[in-house]
N, C-alpha and C positions, 0 to 999 in steps of 0.2 A: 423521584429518582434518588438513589441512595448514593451517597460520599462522604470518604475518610482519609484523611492526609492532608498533606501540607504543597500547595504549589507554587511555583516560585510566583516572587513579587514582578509591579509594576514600577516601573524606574521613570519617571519624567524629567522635563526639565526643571520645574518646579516642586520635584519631592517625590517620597514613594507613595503608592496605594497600595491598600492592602485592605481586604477583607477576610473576616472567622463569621463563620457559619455553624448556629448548632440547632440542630431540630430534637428534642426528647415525646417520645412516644411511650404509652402502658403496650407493655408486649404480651399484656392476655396471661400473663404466669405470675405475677406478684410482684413483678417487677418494670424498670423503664429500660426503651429501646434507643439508640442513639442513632437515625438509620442518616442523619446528614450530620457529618463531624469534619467541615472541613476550612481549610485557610491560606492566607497567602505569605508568607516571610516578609516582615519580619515578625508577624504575628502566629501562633500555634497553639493549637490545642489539642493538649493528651486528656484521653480518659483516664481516673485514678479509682484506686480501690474504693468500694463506698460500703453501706448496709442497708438492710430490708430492700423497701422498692426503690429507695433512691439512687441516682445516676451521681456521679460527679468529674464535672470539668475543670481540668488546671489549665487558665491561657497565662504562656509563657513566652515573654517575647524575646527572639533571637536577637538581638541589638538595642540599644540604646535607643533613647527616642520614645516620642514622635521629635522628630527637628524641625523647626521654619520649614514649613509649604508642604508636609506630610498630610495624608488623607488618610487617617484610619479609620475604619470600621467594624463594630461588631454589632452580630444579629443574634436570637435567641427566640425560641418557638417553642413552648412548654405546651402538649395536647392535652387534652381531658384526661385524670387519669394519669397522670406521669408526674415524677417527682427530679426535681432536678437544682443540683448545687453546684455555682460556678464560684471560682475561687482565683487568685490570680497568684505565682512564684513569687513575687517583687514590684517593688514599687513602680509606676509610671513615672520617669523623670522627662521634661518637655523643655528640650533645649533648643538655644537658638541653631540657626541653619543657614548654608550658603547663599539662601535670597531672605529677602527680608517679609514675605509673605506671611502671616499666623498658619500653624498646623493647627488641624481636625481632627476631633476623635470622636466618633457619631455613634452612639448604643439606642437600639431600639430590642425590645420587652416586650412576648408577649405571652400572657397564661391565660389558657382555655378555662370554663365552668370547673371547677374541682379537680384544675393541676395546681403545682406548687414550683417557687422558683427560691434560690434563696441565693442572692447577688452579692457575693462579698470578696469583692477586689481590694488588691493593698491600696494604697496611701497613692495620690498623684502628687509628686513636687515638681514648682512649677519652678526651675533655676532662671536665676539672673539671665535679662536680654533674650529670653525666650519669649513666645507668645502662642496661647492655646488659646483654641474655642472649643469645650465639649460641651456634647446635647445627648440628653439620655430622655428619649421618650419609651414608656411604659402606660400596655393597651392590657389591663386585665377584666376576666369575667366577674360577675356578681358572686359568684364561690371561688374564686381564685384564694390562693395563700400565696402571699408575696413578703418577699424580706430584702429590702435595697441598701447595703451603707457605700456611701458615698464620702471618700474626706479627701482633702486640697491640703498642702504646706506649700505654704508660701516661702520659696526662697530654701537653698542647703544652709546647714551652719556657716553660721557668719557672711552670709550675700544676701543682697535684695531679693527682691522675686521676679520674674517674668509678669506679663501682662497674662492673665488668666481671664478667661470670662468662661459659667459654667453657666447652664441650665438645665432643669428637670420640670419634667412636665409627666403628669400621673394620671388615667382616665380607668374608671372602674366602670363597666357596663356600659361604655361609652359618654359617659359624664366625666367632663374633668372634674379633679379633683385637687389638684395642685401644679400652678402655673409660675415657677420664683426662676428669677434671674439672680448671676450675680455678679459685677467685677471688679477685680483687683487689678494693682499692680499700677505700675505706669501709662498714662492716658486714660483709666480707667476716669468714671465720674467722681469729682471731688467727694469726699467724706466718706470714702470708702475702709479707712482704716478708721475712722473717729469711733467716739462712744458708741453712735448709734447702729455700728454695724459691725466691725472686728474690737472694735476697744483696743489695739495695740495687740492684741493675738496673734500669730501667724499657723495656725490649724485653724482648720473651719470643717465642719462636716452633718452631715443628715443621714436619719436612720426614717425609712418607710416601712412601715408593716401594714400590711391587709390581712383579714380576717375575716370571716363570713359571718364569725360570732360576733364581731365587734358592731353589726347591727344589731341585738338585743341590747350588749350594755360593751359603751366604748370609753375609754381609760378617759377620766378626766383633766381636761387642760391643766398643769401644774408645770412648777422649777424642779430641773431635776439636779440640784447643788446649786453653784452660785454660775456655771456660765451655759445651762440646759437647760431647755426646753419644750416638754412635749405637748402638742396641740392637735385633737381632733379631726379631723378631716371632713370634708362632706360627703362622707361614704364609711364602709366598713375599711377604715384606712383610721393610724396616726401616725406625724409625723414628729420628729425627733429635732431638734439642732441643735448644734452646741459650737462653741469659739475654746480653744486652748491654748496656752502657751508655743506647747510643739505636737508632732505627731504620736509620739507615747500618750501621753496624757488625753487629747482627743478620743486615743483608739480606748482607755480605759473609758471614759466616760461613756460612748457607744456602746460599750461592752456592758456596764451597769445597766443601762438602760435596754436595751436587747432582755437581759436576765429577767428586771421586773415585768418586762413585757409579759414573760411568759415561753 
């Protein structure tokens, strides 16, 4: 069944729901098909100009948020054969809300045998006395081409942060691949800000890339400067992380690193 547009949201007493839905199909002509493009406010997704076979989606969200006891969702379905970039307006900002419940923002990934996805949403800032819990699972094939960045700031200029907890979990072929937790913020687990994990940073972010090539010869573990680093995967996968000052400076160093990717 095919859809496109935007319908209105779910109102609870505990917060809104909302889900975006995108399915990318090869349409047989040298290009991809969008034949489900759809979602609920405050979340939306336009299709934008793009080139060759690739598709590209801008989700842009009509309000503020997620707030305390919101349930977001986003889905993605990349077919054999279809090329597809999602991109986001503007930042995720996660503000507290009239109950004191944590909001959800649930991303589930998936690219078929020799489709492509390439995942690159702005910056999530997590504000003061908020509380999020995002989970991004991603289900790719042994030929998939994938590209994920993912980055957190902790806190607007001059405020603490919110309680953050993020997880990504990465399966190629059906083998995970990378299972990391992580969180900040207030009640999070002690030493969460120490040496061993932000160092006093408040950006934190990952870059995933898959490759089908990166089974014959995959980029070797190394620093990529002095707060990056990229590490192998157990698959035609590596992954990227890095800690920075602020959000500029995280996005430059993903951006380096992206380039020598390739």
């Amino acid at each position: 069944m095919s859809a496109t547009g935007t319908t209105t949201t779910s109102l609870t007493a505990t917060g809104v729901r909302a889900l975006a839905r995108i399915v990318a199909r090869d349409d047989g002509r040298g290009g991809t098909a969008l034949p489900v493009l759809e979602s609920e406010a405050p979340l939306a997704l336009r299709r934008t100009r793009a080139s060759g076979a690739e598709a590209r989606v801008m989700l842009v969200g009509a309000m503020s948020g997620p707030h305390g006891g919101d349930r977001f969702a986003v889905e993605a379905h990349v077919d054999r054969g279809a090329r597809l970039d999602v991109r986001s307006a503007a930042a995720t900002i996660a503000l507290p809300g009239q109950t004191k419940d944590e909001a959800r923002y649930d991303v589930r990934l998936t690219v078929a045998d020799h489709g492509e996805l390439r995942w690159l949403p702005e910056q999530l800032i997590s504000a003061a006395a908020s509380g999020l819990c995002v989970t991004t699972r991603v289900d790719l094939g042994a030929s998939a081409r994938f590209v994920l960045r993912e980055e957190q700031v902790l806190g607007r200029v001059g405020e603490e942060p919110g309680q953050l907890t993020s997880r990504l979990t990465v399966r190629v072929a059906g083998r995970t691949v990378l299972d990391q937790e992580l969180a900040c913020g207030p009640g999070a687990p002690g030493g969460w800000d120490g040496p061993a994990v932000l160092g006093g940073h408040r950006a934190v972010g990952q870059l995933v890339v898959a490759r089908p090539e990166f089974v014959q010869e995959t980029p070797d573990a190394r620093m990529l400067g002095e707060n990056a680093m990229l590490v192998p995967l157990a698959g035609p996968a590596v992954l990227v992380s890095a800690v920075a000052a602020d959000g500029l400076r995280l996005r430059r160093v993903l951006d380096r690193a992206l380039e020598l990717l390739g």
